[in-house]
N, C-alpha and C positions, 0 to 999 in steps of 0.2 A: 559324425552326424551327416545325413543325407542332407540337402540342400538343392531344392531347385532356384535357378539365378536365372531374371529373367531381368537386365538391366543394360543400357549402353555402357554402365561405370565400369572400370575393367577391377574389378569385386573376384573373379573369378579364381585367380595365380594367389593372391590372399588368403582366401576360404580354405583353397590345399594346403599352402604352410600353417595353416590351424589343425589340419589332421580331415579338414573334410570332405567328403564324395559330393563333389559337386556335378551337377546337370547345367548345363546354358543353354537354354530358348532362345528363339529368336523372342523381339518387346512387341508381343502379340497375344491377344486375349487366346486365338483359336490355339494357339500354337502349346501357351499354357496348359490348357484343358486337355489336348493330346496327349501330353507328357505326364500329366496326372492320371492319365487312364494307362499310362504306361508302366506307373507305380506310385508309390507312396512316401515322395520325403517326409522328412522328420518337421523342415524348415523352406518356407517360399520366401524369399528376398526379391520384391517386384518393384519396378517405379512406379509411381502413383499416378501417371499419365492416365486421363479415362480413359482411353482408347487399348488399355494393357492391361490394366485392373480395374473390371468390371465387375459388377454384384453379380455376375454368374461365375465370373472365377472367382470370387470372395467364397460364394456359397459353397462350390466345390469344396477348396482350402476346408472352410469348416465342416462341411461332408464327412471328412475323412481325417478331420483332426487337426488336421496342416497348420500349424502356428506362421502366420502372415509379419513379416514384414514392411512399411513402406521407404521407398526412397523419395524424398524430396527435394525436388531442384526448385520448383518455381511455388509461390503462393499460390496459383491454381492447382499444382499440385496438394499442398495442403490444406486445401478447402476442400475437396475431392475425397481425399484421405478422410476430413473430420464428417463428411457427406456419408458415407461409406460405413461410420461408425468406426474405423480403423485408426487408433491413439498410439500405436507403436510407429513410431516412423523415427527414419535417419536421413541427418542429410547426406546428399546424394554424394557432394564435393569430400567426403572424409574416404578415410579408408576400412580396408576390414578389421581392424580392432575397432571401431567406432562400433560395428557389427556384434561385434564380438562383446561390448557392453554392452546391447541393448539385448541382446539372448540374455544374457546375467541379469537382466532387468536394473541396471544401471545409467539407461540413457532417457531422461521423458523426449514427449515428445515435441517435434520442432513448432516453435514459436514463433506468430508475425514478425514480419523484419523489424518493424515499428515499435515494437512491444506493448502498444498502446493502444487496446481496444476502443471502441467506442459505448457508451454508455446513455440508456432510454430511459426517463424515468416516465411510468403513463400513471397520473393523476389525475382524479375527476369526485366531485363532492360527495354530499351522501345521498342516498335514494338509487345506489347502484344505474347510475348511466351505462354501464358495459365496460368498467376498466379492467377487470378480465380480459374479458373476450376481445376485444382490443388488443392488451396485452400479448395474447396468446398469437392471435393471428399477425401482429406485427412478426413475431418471431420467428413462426412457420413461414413466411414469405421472407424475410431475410436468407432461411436456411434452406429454402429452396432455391433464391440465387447463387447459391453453393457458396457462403458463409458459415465457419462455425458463430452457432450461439448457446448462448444459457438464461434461462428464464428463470428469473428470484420472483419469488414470492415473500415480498418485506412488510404485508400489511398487518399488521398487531392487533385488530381488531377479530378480523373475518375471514382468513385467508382460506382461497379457494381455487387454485390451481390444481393442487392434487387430484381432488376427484372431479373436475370438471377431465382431466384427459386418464384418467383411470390407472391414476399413479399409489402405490401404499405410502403412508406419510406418517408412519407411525414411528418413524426417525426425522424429522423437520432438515431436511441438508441445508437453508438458509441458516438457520440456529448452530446447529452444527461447523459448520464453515465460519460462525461467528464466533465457536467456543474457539476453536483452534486460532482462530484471529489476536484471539484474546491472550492465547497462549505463548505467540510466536511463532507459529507451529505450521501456518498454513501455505503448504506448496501446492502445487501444480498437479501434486498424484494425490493428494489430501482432497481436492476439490473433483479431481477423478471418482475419485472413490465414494464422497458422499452424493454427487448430485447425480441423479438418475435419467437414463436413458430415453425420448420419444422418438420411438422407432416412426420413421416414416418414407414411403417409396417419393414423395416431394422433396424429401431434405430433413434428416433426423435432426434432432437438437435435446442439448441438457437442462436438465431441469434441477434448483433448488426449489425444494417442496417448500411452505409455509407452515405455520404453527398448527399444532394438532389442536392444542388448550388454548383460548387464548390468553390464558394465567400465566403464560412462559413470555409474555414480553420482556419481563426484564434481562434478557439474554439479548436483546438486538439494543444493546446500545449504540451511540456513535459512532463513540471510538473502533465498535469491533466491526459495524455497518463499514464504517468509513476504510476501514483496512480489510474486509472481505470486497468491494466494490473496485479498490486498486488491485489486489490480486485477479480480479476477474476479468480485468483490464489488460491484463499480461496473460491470460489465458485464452480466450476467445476475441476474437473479430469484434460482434456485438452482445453488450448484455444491456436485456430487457428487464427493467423489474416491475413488478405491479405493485404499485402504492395501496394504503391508506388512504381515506378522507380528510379524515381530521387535521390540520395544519395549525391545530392550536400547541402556543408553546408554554407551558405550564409554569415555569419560575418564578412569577408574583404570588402564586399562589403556593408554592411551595416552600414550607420552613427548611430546605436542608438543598440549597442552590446544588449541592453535585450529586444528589439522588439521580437515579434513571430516571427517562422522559416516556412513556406510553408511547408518544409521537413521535422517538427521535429517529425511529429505522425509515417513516416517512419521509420527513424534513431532509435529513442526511441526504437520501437517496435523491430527492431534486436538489438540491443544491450542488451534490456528483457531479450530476446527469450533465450532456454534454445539448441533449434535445431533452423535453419536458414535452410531452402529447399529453393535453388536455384534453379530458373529454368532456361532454355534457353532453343529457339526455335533451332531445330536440322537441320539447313541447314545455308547456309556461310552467310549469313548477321545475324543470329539470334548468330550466335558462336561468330561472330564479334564481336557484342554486349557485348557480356555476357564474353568476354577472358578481353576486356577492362574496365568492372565495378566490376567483379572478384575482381581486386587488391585494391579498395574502399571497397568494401563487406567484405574482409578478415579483414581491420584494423578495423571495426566498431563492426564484431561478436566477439569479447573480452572474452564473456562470451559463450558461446554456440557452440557449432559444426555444421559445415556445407556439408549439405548430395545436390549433387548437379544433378537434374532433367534435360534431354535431352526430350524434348518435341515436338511432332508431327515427330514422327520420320518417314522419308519414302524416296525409294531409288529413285522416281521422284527428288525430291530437293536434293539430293547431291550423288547420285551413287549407281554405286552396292554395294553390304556388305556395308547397312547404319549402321550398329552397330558399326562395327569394324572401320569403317574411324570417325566417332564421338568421341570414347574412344581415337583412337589415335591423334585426331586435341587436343582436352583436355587435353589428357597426355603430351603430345608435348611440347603447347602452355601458359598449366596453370599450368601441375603438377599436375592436377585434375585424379585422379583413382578411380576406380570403381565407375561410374555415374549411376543412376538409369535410363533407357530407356524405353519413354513413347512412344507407336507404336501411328500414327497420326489417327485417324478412325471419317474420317469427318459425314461419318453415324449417328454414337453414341452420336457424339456430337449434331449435332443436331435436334437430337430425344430429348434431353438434353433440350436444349436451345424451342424447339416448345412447348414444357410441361411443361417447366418452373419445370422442377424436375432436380436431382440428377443423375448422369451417373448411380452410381449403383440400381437407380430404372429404368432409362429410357432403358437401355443398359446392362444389370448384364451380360452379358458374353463379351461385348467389350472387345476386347484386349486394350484397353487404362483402362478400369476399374480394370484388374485384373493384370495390373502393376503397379495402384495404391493401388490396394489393397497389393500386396506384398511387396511394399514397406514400406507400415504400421504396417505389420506385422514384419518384418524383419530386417526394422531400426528403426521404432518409440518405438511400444511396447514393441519389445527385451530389451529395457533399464530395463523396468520396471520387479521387481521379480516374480516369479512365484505365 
């Protein structure tokens, strides 16, 4: 097998006692592309450093066939790599049989040092406040700070991620990812393989689609919620999900206590969740809303802190100084302080929703984008060390 090696790992005296025609680049994008116009390996083995492997040597590679390896030394390399869309990767510190497993497609690929993702759950009452869209744009701005993430769609009701970013969903990969949950079954190449792609030049990210029917809840049980949500934890950096409404929990009312719960993929998923982003529609039936499922929301997030989203904000629906009369109906009402305010900009959205894209692709200077973007920066990421 042909082989360009384009790595400071000394990979190269390896590759030959495998039987292979190896090429060594200098760890240079230009240098790359030279060598590719010079021919055509079989196999690119690159380190994932950006500055080496760039979406225009990616593109090349694919051009012309080139199956891509990456090597990974650092976590930025591996966010870079999952940026890229590139899931084959080896760590950098092995040798060439490590190599030589993952051509056999024997090696996944490398995992946070931690193994321990973090976990969003964004709930918000009924009357649709924006937990979608929300949602979505938390995740596109995670994934453009060049984190992998995956976006679950766990709501039993209504789910609507699919076609708000123009995804087919006539395989549900949340339900899916639950059946194999259920199974024992579910690894790292199992959740590869069902949750699909959003391609984007910000920062791609994976997606579990949500229910086509929504007669198929009874597949997002707890138990299989609760064990897709940890394996998704050892797969990616952050996973977002989009909740459900309803927070009611049905057991009194039910003759048969260990039946499935309509609610439990919701419940589940904030009680996971490590952050709980609340939203509420920011005019007086959406406060309404959200001051009276508040005190449900608080006894369920157990585990997690809850950063609470003022959504479509605008002084049409509730007056002059819409910021100041919102903080203080919250502060008042819930004891709720400093709420994150999302300005309403029906424009952006949907520009959003016609292109079936991402606000921060549809819209990158919306003022609804770049109070979501701040808020990711400012309460998500801040957790995380420098």
């Amino acid at each position: 097998m042909d082989i360009l090696l384009a790595s400071s790992a000394d990979l190269a005296e390896g590759a030959r006692r495998h039987g292979h025609a190896v090429v060594a680049v200098p760890e240079s994008g230009a240098a790359i592309l030279v060598a590719l116009d010079g021919g055509t390996p079989h196999l690119a083995v690159i380190t994932a450093d950006p500055a080496v492997l760039t979406g225009t040597v990616l593109s090349a590679c694919d051009a012309r066939g080139i199956r891509v390896i990456a090597l990974i030394g650092t976590d930025a390399h591996r966010r870079h790599a999952a940026v890229l869309g590139l899931h084959e990767t080896v760590d950098e510190t092995g040798d060439w049989a490590d190599i030589e497993r993952a051509i056999a497609g024997q090696v996944r690929e490398v995992r946070p040092a931690s193994g321990r993702g973090t976990v969003i759950a964004v709930w918000g009452p009924a009357g649709s406040p924006g937990r979608s869209t929300v949602a979505t744009g938390i995740a596109a701005e995670l994934a453009a700070s060049g984190h992998s993430v995956v976006l679950g769609d766990v709501d039993t009701h209504a789910a609507s991620i699919a076609p708000s970013l123009g995804l087919l969903d006539e395989a549900p990969g949340f339900a899916a990812a639950c059946r194999l949950a259920g199974a024992d079954s579910l690894t790292v190449s199992e959740l590869e393989r069902v949750a699909q792609r959003y391609p984007s030049s910000h920062g791609s990210f994976r997606v579990l689609t949500g229910l086509g029917r929504p007669t198929r809840w009874p597949e997002l049980s707890h138990d299989r919620v609760q064990a897709t949500i940890e394996a998704c934890r050892g797969w990616v950096d952050y996973t977002v999900l989009d909740t459900g409404a309803s927070l009611e929990n049905d057991e009194e009312i039910s003759s048969d206590l260990h039946a499935p719960r309509r609610n439990a993929a919701t419940i589940t998923a904030i009680r996971e969740a490590d952050v709980v982003v609340a939203v509420a529609a920011a005019d007086p039936v959406g406060l309404s809303r959200f001051l009276r499922s508040h005190v449900d929301l608080v006894e369920l997030a157990t585990s997690g802190r809850i950063i609470v989203v003022a959504n479509k904000l605008r002084a049409t629906a509730i007056g002059l100084n819409p910021a100041a009369q919102v903080k203080q109906t919250l502060s008042r009402f819930g004891g709720i302080e400093s709420p994150v305010l999302v300005p309403h900009d029906q424009s952006g959205f949907d520009a959003a929703l016609l292109s079936a894209r991402t606000l921060a692709e549809a819209a990158p200077r919306s003022a609804a984008r770049l109070a979501i973007q701040e808020l990711v920066k400012s309460r998500l990421l801040a957790r995380q060390p420098a």
